[in-house]
C-alpha positions as CSV (number, residue, x, y, z in Angstrom):
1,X,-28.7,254.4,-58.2
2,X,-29.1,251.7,-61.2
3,X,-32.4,251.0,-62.7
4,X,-32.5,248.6,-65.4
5,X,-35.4,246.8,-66.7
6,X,-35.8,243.2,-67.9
7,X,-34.4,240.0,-66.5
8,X,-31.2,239.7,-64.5
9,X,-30.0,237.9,-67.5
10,X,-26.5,237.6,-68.7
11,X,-26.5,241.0,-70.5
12,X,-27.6,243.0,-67.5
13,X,-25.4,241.4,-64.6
14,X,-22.4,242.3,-67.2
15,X,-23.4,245.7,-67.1
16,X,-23.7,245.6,-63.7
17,X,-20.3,244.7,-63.4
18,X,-19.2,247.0,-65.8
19,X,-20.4,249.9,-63.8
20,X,-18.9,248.2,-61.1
21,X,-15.1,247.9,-62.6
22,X,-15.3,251.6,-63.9
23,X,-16.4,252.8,-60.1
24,X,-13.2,250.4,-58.6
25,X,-9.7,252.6,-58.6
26,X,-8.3,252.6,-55.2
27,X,-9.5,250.3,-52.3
28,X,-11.8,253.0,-50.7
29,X,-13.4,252.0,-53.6
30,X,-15.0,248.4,-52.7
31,X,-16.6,250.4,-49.7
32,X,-18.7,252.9,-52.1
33,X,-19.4,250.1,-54.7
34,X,-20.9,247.3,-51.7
35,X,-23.1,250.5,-50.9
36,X,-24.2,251.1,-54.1
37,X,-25.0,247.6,-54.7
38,X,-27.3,247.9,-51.3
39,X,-29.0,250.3,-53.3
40,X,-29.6,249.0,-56.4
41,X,-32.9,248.4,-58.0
42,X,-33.5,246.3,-61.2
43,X,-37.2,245.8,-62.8
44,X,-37.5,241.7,-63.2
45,X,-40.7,240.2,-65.0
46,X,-42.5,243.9,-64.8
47,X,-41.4,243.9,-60.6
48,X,-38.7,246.5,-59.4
49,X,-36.4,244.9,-56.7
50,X,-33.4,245.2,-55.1
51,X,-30.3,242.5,-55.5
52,X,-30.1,239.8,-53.9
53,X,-27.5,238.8,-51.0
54,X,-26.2,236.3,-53.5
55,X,-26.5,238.6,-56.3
56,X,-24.0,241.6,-54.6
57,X,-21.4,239.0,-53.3
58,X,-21.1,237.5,-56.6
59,X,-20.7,241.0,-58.4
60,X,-18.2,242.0,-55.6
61,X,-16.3,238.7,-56.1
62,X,-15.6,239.1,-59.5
63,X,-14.7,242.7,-59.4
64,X,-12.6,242.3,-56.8
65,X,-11.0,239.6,-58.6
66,X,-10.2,241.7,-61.6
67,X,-8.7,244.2,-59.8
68,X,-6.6,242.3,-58.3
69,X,-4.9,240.5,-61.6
70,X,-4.4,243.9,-63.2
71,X,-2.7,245.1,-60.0
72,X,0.6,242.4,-60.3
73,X,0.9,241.5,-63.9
74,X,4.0,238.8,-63.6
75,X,6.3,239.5,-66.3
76,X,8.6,236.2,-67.6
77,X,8.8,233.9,-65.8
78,X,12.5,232.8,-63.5
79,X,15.2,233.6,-65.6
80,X,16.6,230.4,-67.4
81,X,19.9,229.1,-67.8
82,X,21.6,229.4,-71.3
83,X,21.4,225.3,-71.2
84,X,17.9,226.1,-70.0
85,X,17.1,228.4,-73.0
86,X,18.8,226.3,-75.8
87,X,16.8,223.4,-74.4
88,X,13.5,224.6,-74.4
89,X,13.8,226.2,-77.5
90,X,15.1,223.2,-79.2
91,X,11.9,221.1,-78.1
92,X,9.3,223.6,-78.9
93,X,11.2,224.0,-82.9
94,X,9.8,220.5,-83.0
95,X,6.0,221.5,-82.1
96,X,4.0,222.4,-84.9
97,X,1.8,225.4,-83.1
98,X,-0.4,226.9,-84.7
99,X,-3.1,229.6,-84.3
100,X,-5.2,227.5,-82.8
101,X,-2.9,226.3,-80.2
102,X,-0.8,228.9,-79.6
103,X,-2.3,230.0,-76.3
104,X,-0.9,226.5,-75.0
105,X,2.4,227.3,-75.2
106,X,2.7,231.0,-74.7
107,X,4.1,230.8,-71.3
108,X,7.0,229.0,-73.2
109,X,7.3,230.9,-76.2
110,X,7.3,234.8,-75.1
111,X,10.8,234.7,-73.3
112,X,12.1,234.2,-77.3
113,X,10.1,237.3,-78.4
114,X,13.0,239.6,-77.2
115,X,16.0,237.4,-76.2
116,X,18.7,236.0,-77.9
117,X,22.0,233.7,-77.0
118,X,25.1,236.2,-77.7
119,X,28.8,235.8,-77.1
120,X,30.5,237.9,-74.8
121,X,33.5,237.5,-73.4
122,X,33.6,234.1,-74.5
123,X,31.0,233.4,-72.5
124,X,27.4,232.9,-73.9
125,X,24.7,234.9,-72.2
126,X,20.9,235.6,-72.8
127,X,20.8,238.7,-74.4
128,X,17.6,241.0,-74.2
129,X,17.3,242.6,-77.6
130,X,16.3,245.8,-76.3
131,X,14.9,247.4,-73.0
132,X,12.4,250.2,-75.2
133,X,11.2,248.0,-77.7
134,X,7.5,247.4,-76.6
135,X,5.9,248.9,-79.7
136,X,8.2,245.7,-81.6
137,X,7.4,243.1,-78.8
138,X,3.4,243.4,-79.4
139,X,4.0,243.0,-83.2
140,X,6.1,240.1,-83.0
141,X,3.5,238.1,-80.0
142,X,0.9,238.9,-82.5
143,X,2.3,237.3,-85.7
144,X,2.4,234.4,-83.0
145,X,-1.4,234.2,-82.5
146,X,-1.8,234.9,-85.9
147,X,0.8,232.0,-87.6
148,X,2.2,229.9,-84.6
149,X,5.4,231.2,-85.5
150,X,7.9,232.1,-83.3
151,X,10.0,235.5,-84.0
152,X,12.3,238.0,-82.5
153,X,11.4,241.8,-81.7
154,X,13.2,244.6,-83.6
155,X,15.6,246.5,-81.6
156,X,13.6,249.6,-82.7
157,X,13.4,252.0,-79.4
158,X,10.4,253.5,-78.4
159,X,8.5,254.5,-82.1
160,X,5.3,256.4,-80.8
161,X,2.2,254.0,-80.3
162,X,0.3,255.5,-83.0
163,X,2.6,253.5,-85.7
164,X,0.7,250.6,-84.3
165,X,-2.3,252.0,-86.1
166,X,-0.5,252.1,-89.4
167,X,0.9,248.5,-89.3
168,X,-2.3,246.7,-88.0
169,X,-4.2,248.7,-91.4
170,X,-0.8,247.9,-93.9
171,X,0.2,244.2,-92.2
172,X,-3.6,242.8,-91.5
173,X,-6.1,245.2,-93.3
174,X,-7.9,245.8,-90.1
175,X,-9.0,249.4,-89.4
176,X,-8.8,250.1,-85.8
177,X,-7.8,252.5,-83.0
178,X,-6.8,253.5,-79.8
179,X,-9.7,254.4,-77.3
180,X,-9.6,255.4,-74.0
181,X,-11.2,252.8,-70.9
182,X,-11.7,253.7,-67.6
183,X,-9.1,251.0,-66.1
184,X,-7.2,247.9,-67.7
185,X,-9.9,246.2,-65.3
186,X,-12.6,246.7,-67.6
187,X,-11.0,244.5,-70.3
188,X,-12.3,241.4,-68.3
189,X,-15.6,242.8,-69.4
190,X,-15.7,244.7,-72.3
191,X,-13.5,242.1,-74.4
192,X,-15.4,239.0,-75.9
193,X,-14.0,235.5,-75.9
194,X,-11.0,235.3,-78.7
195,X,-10.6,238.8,-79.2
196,X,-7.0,240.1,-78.5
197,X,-5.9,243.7,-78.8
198,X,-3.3,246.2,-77.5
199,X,-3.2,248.0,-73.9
200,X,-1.5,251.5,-74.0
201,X,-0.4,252.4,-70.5
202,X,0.1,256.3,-70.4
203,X,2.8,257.1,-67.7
204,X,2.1,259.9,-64.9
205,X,4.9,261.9,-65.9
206,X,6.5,263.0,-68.6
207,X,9.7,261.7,-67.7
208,X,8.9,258.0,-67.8
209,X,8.0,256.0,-70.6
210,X,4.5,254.9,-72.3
211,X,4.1,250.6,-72.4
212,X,2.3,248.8,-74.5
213,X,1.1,244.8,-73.5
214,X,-0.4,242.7,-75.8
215,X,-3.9,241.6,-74.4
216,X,-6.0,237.8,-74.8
217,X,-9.4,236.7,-74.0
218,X,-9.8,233.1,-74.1
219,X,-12.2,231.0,-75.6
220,X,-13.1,230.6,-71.5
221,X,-13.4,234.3,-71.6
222,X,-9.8,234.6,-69.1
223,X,-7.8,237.5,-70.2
224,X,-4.4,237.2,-70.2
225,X,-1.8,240.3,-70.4
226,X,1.0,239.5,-71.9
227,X,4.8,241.6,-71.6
228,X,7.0,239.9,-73.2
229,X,10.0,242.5,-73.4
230,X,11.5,241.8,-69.6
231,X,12.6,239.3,-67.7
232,X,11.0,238.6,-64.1
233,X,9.4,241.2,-61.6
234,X,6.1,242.8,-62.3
235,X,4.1,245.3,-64.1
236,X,1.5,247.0,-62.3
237,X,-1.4,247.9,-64.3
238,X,-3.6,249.4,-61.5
239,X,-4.8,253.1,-62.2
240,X,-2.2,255.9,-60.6
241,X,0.3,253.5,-59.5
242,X,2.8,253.7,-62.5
243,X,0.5,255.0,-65.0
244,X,-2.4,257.2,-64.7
245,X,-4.8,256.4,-68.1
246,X,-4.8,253.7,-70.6
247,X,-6.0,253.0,-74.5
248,X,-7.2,250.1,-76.0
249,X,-7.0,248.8,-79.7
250,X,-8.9,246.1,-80.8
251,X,-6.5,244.0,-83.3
252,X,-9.1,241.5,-84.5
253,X,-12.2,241.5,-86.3
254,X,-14.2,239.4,-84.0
């Protein structure tokens, strides 16, 4: 059972919803939470009482919500034609973006992050730069949020995630580190508005790889993951599916 005293204010419904995310893994889940929430007890104006109707279905609402956008993270979007590619990128060379923009267009932009035009046979082709480059894909969607400018991933394969810590302190003077969160869930929560950062996603097995996705909240406080290494499909970022813990780094000061 939850006591917490003061008003339901802000403050307290998020940490009601924070207990809430870290209690939702699997569906069974919701079950155990709505029961929880019919037990509940909060001290309001120096008078314990339970939630309200209102007050459960709106916490429910929400953290079902969240679990449900980290459980199908769509990576690019339809692959594009080479005419397609050339064109889009030819229009967006003319757009000054800049950091303060550069959430508009980064539905647009991340496909460039890690693919190229090549020749091949005499035939041009998009060409992913690399398929274990995630470490190089976060750098490079960074210095996009960071500059507005648009640049192309290393080819570097799989470097171990703690490098990241090394080139956020050398490139941007920020001292931070990886900490373990319950779920990717929790981001919704624990991140404030304009903050972006890095999500580890630690595999189940040894035998298949770590991923890193780059992470936004909004100024409207919507969180965006954002993989930029593939083309189409999904990523599924709910606990035990595909990877069974994560890590969060914070990668600005706000």
């Amino acid at each position: 059972m939850l006591s917490l005293g003061g008003e339901l204010t802000i403050s307290i419904r998020n940490g009601l919803k924070r207990s809430a995310v870290r209690l939702v893994e699997k569906e069974e889940d919701f079950a155990k939470l709505e029961k929880q929430l019919d037990n509940t007890v909060i001290e309001e104006n120096g008078r314990k009482r339970k939630l309200t109707q209102q007050e459960k279905e709106e916490i429910l609402e929400e953290v079902k919500g969240k679990a449900e956008m980290t459980n199908n993270i769509p990576l690019l979007t339809t692959k594009k034609t080479v005419k397609e590619f050339k064109e889009n990128w030819e229009r967006l060379s003319k757009i000054k973006i800049t950091p303060e923009t550069a959430m508009n267009y980064i539905d647009e932009v991340r496909v460039y992050f890690n693919h190229i035009i090549i020749t091949k046979n005499g035939e041009e082709i998009i060409h992913q730069v690399a398929n274990d480059n995630c470490t190089e894909v976060v750098k490079v969607i960074d210095h996009y949020f960071r500059t507005g400018e648009i640049k192309l991933a290393k080819s570097i394969g799989t470097p171990h995630y703690t490098t990241l810590v090394s080139w956020l302190k050398q490139e941007h003077e920020i001292e931070s580190r990886f900490e373990g969160i319950e779920n990717a869930g929790i981001l919704w929560i624990d991140m404030v508005n304009n903050e972006r950062g890095i999500l580890l996603c630690l595999s189940k097995t040894v035998y298949e790889s770590h991923h890193v996705v780059y992470v936004v909240k909004d100024a409207n406080g919507k969180v965006r993951f954002l993989e930029g290494q593939n083309f189409g499909g999904i990523v599924n970022l709910k606990k035990d599916v595909k990877f069974s813990r994560f890590k969060y780094m914070k990668v600005t000061n706000n």
